[in-house]
Backbone as JSON Lines, residues from 0, in Angstrom:
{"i":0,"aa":"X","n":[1.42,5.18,16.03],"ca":[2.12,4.31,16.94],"c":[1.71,4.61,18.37]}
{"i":1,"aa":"X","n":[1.5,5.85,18.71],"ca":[0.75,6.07,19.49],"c":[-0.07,5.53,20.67]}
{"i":2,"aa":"X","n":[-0.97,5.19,19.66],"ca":[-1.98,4.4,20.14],"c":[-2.09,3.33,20.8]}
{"i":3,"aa":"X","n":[-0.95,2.63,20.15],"ca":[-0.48,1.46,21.41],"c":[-0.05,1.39,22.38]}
{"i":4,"aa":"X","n":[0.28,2.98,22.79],"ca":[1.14,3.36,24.38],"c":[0.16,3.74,25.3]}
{"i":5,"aa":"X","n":[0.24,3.72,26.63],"ca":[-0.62,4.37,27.14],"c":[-0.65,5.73,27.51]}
{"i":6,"aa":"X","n":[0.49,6.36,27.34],"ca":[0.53,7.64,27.18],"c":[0.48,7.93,25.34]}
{"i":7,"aa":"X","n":[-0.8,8.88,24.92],"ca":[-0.85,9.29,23.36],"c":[-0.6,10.47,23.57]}
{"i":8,"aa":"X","n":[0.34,10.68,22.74],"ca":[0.65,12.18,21.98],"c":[0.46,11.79,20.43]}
{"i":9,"aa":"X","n":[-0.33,12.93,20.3],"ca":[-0.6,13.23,18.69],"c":[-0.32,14.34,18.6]}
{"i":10,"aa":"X","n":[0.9,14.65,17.12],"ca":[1.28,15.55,16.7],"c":[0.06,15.71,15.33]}
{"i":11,"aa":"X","n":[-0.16,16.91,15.27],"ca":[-1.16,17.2,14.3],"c":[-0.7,16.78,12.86]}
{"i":12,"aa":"X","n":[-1.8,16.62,11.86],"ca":[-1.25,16.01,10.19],"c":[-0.38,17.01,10.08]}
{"i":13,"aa":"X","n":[-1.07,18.66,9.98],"ca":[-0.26,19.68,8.95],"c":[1.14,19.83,9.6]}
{"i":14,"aa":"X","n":[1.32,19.04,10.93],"ca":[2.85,19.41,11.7],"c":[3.56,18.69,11.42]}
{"i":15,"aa":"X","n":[3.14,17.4,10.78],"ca":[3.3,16.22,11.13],"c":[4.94,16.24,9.96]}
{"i":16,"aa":"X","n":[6.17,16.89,9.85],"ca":[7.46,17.21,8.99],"c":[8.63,16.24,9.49]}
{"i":17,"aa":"X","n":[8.93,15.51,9.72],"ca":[9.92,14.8,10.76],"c":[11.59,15.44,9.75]}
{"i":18,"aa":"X","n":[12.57,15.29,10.34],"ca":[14.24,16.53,9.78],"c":[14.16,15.51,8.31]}
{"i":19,"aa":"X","n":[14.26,15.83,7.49],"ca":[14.42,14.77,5.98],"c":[13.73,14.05,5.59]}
{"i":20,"aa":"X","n":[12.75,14.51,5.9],"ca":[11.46,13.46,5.79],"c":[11.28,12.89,4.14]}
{"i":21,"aa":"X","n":[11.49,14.33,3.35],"ca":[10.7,14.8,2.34],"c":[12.39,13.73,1.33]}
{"i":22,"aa":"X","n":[12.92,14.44,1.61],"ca":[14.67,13.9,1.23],"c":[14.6,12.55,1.03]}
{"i":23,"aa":"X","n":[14.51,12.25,2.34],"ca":[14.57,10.39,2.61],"c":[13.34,9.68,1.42]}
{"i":24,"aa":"X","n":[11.96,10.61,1.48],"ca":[11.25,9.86,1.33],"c":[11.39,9.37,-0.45]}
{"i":25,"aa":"X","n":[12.15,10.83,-1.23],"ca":[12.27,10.52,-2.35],"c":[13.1,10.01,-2.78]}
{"i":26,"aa":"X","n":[14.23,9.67,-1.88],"ca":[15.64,8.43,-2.25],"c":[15.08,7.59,-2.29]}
{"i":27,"aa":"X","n":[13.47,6.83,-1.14],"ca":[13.64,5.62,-1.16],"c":[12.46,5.41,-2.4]}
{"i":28,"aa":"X","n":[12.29,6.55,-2.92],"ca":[11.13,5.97,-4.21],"c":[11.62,5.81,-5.43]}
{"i":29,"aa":"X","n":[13.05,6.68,-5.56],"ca":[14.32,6.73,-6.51],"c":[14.28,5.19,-6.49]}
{"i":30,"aa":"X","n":[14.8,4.17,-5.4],"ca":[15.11,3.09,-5.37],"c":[14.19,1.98,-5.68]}
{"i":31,"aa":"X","n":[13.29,2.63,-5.06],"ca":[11.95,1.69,-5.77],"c":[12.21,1.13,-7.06]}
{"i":32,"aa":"X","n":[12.02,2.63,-6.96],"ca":[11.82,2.5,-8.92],"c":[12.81,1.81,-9.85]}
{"i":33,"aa":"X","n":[13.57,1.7,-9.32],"ca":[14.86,1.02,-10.05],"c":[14.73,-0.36,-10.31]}
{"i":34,"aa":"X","n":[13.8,-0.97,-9.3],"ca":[13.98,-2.57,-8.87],"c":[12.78,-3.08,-9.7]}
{"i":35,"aa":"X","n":[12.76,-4.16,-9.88],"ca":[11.85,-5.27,-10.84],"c":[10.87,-5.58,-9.12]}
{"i":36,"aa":"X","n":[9.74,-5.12,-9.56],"ca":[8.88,-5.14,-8.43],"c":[7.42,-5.84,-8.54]}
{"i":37,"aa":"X","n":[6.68,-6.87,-8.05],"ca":[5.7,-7.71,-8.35],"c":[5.0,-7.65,-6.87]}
{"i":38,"aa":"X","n":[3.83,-6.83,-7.43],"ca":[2.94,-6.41,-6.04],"c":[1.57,-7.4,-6.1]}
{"i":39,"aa":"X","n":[0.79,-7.96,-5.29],"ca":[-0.36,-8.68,-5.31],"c":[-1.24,-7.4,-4.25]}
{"i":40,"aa":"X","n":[-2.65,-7.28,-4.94],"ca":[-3.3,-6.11,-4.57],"c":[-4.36,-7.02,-4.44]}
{"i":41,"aa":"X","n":[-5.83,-6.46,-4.13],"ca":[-7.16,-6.88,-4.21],"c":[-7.89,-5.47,-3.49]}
{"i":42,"aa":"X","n":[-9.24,-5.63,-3.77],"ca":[-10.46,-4.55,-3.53],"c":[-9.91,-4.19,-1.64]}
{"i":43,"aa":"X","n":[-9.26,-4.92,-1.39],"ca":[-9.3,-4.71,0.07],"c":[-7.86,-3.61,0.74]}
{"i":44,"aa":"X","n":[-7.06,-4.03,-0.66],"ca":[-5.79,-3.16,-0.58],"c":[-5.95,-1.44,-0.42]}
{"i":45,"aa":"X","n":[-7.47,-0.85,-0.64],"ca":[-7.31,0.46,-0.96],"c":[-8.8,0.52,0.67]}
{"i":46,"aa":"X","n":[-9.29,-0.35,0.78],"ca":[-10.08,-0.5,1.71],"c":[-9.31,0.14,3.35]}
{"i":47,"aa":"X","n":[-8.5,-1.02,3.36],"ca":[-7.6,-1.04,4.72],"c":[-6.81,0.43,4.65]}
{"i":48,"aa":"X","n":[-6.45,1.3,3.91],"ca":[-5.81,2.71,3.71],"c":[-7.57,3.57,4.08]}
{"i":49,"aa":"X","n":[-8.56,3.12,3.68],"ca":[-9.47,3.82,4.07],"c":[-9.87,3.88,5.39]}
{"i":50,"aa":"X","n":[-9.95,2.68,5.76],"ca":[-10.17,2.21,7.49],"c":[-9.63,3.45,8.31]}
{"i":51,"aa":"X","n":[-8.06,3.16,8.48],"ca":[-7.24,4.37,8.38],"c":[-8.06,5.7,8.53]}
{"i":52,"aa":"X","n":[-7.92,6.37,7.43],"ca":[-8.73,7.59,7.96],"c":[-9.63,7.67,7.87]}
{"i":53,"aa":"X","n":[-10.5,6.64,7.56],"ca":[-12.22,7.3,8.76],"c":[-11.83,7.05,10.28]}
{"i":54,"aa":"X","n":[-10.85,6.01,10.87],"ca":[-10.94,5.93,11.85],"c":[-10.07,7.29,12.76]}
{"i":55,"aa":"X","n":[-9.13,7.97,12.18],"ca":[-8.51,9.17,12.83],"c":[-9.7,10.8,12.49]}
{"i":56,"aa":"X","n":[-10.27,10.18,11.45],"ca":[-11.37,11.39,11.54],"c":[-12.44,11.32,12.35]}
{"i":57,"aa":"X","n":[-13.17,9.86,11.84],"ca":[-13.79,9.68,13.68],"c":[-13.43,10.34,15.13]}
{"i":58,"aa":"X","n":[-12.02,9.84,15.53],"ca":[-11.32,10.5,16.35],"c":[-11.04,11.82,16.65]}
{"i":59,"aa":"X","n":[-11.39,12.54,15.3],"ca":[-10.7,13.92,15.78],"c":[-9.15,14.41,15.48]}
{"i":60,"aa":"X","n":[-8.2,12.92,15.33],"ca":[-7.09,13.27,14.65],"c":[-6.5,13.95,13.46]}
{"i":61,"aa":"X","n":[-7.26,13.88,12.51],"ca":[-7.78,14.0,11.29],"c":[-8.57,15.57,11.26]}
{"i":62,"aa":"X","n":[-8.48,16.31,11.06],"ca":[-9.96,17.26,10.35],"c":[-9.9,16.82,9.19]}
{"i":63,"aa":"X","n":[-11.08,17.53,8.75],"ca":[-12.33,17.02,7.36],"c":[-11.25,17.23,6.23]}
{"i":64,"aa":"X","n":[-10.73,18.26,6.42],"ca":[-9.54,19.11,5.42],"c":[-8.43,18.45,5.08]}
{"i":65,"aa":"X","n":[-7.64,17.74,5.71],"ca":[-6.77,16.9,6.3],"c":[-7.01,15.58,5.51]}
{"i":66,"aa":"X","n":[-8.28,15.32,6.04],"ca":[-8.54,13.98,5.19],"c":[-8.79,14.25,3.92]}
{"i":67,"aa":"X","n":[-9.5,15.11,2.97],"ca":[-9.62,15.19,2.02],"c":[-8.34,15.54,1.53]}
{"i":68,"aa":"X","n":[-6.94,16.11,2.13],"ca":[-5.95,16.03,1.29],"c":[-5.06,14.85,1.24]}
{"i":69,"aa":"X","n":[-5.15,13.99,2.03],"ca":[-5.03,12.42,2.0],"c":[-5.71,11.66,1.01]}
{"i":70,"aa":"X","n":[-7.11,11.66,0.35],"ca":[-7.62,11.16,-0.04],"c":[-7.63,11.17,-1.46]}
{"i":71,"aa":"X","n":[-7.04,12.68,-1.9],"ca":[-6.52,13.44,-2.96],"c":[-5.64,12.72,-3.34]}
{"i":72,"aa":"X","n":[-3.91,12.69,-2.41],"ca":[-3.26,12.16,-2.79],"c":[-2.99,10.54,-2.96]}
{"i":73,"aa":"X","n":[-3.89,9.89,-2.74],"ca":[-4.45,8.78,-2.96],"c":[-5.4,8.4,-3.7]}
{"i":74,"aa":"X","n":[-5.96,8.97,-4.19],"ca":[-6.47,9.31,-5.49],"c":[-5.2,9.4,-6.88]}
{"i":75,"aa":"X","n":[-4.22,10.34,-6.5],"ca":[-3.09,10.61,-7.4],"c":[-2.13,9.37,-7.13]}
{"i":76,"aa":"X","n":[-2.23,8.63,-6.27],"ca":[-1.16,7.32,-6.53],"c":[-1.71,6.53,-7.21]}
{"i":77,"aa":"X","n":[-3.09,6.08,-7.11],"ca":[-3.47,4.98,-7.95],"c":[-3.53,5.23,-9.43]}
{"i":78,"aa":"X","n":[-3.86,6.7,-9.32],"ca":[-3.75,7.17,-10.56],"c":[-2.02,6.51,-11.66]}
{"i":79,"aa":"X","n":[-1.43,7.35,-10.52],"ca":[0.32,6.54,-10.87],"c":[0.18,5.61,-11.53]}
{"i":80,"aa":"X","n":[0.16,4.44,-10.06],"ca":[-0.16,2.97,-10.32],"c":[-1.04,2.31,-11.44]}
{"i":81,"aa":"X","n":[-1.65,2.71,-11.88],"ca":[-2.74,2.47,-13.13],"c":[-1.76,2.83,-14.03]}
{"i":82,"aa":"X","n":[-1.31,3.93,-14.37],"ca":[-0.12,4.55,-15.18],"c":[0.75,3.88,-15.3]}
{"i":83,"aa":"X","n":[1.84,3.09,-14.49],"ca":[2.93,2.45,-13.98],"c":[2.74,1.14,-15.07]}
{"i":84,"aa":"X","n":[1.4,0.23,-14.27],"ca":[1.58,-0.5,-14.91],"c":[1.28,-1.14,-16.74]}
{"i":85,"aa":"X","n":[0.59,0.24,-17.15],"ca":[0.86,-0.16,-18.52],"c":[1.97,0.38,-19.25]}
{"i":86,"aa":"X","n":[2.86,1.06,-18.22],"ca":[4.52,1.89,-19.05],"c":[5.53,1.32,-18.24]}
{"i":87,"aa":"X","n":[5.65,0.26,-17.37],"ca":[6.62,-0.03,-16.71],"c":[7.44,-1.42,-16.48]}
{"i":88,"aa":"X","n":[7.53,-2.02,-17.45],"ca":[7.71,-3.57,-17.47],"c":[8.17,-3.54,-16.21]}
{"i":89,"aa":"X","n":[9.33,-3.19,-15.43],"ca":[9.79,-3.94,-14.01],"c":[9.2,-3.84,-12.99]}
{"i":90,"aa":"X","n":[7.39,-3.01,-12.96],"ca":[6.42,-3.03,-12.15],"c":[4.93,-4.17,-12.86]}
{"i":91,"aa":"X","n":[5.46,-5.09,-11.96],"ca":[4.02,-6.43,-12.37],"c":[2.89,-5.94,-10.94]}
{"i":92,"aa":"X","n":[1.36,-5.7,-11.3],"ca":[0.11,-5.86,-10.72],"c":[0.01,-7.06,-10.74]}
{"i":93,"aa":"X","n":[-0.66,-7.78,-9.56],"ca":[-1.68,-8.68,-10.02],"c":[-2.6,-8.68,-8.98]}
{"i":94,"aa":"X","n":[-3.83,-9.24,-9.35],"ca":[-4.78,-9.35,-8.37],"c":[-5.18,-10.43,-7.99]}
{"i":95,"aa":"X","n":[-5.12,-10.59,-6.4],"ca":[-5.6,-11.74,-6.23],"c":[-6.65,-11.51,-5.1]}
{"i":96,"aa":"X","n":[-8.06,-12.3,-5.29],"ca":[-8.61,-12.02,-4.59],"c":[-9.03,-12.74,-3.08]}
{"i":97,"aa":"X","n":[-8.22,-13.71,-3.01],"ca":[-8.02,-13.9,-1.82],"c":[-6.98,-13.66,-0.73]}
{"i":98,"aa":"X","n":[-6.11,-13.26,-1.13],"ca":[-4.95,-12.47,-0.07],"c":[-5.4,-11.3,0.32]}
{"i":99,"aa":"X","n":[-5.78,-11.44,1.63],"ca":[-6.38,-10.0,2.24],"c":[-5.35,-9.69,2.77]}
{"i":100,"aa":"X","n":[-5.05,-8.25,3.24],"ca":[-4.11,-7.17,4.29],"c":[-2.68,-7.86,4.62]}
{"i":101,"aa":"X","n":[-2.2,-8.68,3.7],"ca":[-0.89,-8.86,3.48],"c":[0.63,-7.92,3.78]}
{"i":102,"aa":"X","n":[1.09,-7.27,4.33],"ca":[1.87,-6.6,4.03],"c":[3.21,-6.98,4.04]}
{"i":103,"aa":"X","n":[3.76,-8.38,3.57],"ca":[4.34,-8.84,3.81],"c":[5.37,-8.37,2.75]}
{"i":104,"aa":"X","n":[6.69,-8.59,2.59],"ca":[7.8,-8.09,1.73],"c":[8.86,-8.92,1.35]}
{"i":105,"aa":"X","n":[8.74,-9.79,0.13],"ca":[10.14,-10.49,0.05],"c":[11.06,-9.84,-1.13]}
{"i":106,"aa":"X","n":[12.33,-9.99,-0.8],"ca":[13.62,-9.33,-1.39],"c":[13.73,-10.77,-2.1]}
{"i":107,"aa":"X","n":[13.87,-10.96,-3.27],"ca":[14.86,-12.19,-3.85],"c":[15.83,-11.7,-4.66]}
{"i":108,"aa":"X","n":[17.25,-12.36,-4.55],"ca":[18.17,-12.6,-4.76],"c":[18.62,-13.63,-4.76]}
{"i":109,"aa":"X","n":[19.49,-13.83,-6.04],"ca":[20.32,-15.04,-5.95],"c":[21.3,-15.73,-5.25]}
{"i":110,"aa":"X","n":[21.83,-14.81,-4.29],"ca":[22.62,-14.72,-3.31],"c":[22.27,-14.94,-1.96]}
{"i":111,"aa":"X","n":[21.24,-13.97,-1.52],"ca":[20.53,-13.8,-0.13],"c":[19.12,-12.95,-0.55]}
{"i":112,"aa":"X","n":[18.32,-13.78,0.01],"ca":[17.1,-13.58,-0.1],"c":[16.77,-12.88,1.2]}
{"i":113,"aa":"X","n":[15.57,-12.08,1.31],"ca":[15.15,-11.48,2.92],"c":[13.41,-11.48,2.79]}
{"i":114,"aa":"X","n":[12.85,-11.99,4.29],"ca":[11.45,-12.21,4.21],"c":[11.15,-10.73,5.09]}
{"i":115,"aa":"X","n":[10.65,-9.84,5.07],"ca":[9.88,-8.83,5.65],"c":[8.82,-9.09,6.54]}
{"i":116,"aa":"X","n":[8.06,-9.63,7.87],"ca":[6.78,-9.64,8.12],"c":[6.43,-8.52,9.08]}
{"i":117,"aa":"X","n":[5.21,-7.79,9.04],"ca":[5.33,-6.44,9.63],"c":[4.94,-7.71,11.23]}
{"i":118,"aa":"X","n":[5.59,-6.49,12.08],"ca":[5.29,-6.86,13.62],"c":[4.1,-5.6,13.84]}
{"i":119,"aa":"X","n":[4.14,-4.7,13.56],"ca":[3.55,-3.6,14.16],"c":[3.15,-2.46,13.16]}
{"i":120,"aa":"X","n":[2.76,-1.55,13.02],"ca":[2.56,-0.07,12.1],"c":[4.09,0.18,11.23]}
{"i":121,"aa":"X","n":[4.91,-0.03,12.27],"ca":[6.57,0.57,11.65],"c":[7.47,-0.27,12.02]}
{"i":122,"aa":"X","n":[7.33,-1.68,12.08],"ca":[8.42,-2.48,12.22],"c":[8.01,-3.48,11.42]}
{"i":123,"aa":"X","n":[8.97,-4.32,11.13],"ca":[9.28,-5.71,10.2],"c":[10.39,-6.37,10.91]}
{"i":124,"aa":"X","n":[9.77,-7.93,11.06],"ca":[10.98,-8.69,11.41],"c":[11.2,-9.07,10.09]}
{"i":125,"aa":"X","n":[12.57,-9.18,9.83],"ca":[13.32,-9.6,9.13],"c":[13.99,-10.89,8.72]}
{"i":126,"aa":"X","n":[14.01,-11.78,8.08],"ca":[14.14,-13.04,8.38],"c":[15.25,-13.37,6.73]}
{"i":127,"aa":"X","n":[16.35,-13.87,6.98],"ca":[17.53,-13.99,5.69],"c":[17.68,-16.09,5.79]}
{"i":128,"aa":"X","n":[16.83,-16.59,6.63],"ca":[16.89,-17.78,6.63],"c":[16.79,-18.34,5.66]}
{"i":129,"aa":"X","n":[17.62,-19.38,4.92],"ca":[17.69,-20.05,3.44],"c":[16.27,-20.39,3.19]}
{"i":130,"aa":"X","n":[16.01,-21.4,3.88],"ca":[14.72,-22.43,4.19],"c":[13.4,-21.62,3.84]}
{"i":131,"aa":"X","n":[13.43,-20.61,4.53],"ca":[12.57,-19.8,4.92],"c":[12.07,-19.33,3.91]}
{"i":132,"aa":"X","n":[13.36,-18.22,3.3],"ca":[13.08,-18.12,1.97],"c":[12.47,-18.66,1.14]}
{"i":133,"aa":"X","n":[12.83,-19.15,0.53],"ca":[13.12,-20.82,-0.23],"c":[11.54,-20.98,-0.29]}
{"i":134,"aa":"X","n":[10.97,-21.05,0.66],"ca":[9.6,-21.62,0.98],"c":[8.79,-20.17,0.55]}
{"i":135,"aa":"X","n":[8.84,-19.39,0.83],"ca":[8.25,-18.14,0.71],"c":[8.09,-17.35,-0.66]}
{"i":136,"aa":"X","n":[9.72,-17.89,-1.12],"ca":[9.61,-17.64,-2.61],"c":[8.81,-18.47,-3.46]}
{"i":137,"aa":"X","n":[8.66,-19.88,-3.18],"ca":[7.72,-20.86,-3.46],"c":[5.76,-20.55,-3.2]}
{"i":138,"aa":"X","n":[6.06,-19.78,-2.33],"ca":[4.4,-19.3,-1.88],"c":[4.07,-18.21,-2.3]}
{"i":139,"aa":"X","n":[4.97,-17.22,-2.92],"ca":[4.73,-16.26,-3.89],"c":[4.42,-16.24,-5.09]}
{"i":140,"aa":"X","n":[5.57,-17.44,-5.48],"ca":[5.37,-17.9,-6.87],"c":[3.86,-18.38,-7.15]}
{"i":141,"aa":"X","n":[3.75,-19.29,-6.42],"ca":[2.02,-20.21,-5.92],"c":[1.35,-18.97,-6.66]}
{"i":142,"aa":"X","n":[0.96,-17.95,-5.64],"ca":[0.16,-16.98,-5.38],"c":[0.19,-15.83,-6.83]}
{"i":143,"aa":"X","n":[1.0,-15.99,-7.42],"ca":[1.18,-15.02,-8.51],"c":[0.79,-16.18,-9.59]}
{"i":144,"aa":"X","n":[0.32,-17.08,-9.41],"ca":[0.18,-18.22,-10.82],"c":[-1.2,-18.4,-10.62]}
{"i":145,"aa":"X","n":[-1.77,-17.53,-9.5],"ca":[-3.33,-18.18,-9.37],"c":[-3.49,-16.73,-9.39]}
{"i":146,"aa":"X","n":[-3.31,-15.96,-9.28],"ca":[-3.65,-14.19,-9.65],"c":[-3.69,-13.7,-10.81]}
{"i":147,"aa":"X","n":[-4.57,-12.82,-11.12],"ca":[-4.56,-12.2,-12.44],"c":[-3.93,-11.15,-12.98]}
{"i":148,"aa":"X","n":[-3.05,-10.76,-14.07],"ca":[-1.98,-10.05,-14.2],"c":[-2.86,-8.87,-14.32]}
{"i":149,"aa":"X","n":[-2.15,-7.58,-14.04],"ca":[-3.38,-6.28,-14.64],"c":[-2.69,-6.12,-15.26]}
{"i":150,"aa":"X","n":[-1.19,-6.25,-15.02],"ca":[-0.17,-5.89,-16.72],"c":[-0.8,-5.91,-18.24]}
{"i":151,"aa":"X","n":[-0.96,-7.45,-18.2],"ca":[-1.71,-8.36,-19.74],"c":[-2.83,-8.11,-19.38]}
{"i":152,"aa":"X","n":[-3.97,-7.9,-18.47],"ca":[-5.17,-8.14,-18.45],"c":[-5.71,-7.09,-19.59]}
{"i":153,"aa":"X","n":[-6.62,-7.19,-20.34],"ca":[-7.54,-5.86,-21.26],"c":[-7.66,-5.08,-20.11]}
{"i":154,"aa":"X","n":[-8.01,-4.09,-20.84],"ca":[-8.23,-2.52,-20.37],"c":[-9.34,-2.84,-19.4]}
{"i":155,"aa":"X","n":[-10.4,-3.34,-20.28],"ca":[-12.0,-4.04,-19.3],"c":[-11.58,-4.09,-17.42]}
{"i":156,"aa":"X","n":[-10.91,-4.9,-17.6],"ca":[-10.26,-5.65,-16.52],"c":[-9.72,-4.83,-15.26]}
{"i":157,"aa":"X","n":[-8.66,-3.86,-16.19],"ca":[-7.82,-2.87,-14.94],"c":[-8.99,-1.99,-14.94]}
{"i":158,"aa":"X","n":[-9.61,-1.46,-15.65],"ca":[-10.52,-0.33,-15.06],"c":[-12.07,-0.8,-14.06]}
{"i":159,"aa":"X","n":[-12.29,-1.61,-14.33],"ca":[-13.03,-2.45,-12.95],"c":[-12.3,-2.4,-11.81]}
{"i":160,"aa":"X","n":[-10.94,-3.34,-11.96],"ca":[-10.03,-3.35,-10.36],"c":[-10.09,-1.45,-9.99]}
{"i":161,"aa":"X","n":[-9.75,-0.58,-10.86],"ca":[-9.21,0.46,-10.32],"c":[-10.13,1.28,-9.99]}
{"i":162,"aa":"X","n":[-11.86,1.21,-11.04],"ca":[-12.9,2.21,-10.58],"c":[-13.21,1.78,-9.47]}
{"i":163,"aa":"X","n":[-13.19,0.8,-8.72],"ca":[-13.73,0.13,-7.31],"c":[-13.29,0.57,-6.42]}
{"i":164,"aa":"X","n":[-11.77,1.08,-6.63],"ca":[-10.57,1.7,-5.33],"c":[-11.19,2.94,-5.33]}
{"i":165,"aa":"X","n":[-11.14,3.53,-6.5],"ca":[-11.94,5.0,-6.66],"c":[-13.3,5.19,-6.33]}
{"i":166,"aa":"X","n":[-14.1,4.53,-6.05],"ca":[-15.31,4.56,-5.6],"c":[-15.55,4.71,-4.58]}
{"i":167,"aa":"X","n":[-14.38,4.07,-3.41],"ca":[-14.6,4.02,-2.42],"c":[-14.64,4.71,-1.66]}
{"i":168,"aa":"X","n":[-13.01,5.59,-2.39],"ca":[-12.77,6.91,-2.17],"c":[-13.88,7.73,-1.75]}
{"i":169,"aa":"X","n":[-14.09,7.9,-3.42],"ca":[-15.79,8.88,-3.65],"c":[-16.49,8.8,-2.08]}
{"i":170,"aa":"X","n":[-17.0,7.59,-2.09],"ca":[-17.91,7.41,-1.13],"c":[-17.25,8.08,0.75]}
{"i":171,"aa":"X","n":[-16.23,7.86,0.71],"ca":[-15.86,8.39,2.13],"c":[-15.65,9.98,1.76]}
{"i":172,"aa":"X","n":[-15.38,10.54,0.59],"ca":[-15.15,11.96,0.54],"c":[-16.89,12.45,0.67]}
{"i":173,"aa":"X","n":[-17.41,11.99,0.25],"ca":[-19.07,12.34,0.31],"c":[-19.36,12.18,1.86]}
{"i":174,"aa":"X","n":[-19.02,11.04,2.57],"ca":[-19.64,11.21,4.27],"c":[-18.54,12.33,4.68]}
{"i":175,"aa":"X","n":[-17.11,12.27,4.18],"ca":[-16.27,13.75,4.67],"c":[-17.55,14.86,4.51]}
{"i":176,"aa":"X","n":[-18.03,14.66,3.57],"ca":[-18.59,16.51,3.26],"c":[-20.15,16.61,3.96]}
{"i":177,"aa":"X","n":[-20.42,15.07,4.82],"ca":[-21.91,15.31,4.79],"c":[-21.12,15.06,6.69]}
{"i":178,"aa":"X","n":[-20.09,14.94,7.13],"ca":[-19.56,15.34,8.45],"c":[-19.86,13.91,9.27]}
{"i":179,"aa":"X","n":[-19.73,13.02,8.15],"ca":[-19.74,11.53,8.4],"c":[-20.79,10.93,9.31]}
């Protein structure tokens, strides 16, 4: 967030503990997990997390060390995620390959619906407008009927989408070790 101020302070990765960090972070994955959840991914979804840290290792924000334990544990989510979705009916993949860097978030409910659009790194406007909804849930729906499930897809299928994320990996841990 930083970066957008003109005064930067960077607190280092290994410092980087905020009071409950660790607490908070596993209530809100507790909750995750609970919910019937339908994510749209593509080759670009694991790309834009890479951008990311070559660009703070470039910088200097990052050491080599640092990034490779980022890259690790991103390595171990997709791993998850690959996992997830052939043991998790209320977690749907799909891929679509034209929705790039989306990070958009809709809540549906039958009651009150909520649209998520990020403004920034750590904010989302929030939007509970009927209409809005309404329309959004309609453009999701769209978008998930022209995407390919990795749920149902053969094995063929998810391990293409997923060796590609992993490759990429590979490839930035190799300029990590050759000092980029």
């Amino acid at each position: 967030m930083n970066l957008l101020n003109a005064k930067q302070v960077f607190i280092p990765f290994l410092e980087f503990s905020p009071p409950d960090f660790e607490l908070d972070t596993q209530q809100l994955k507790k909750k995750y997990e609970e919910q019937n959840v339908v994510e749209l991914w593509n080759d670009m979804t694991g790309s834009s997390i890479l951008q990311q840290i070559i660009f703070y290792a470039e910088t200097g924000h990052l050491k080599t060390n640092e990034a490779q334990m980022i890259l690790f544990e991103l390595k171990e989510l997709i791993k998850y995620i690959e996992d997830k979705i052939e043991n998790n009916p209320k977690f749907q993949l799909y891929e679509n390959e034209l929705m790039h860097l989306s990070n958009d978030i809709f809540f549906h409910h039958p009651q009150r619906s909520l649209f998520a659009i990020p403004t920034n790194m750590f904010g989302y406007l929030l939007i509970s407008d009927e209409k809005t909804c309404r329309e959004t849930y309609n453009y999701f729906d769209h978008q998930i009927k022209n995407s390919k499930s990795l749920n149902t897809s053969g094995n063929r299928d998810r391990k293409i989408f997923f060796n590609k994320m992993y490759r990429q990996i590979e490839v930035l841990e190799q300029k990590l070790l050759a000092g980029m």
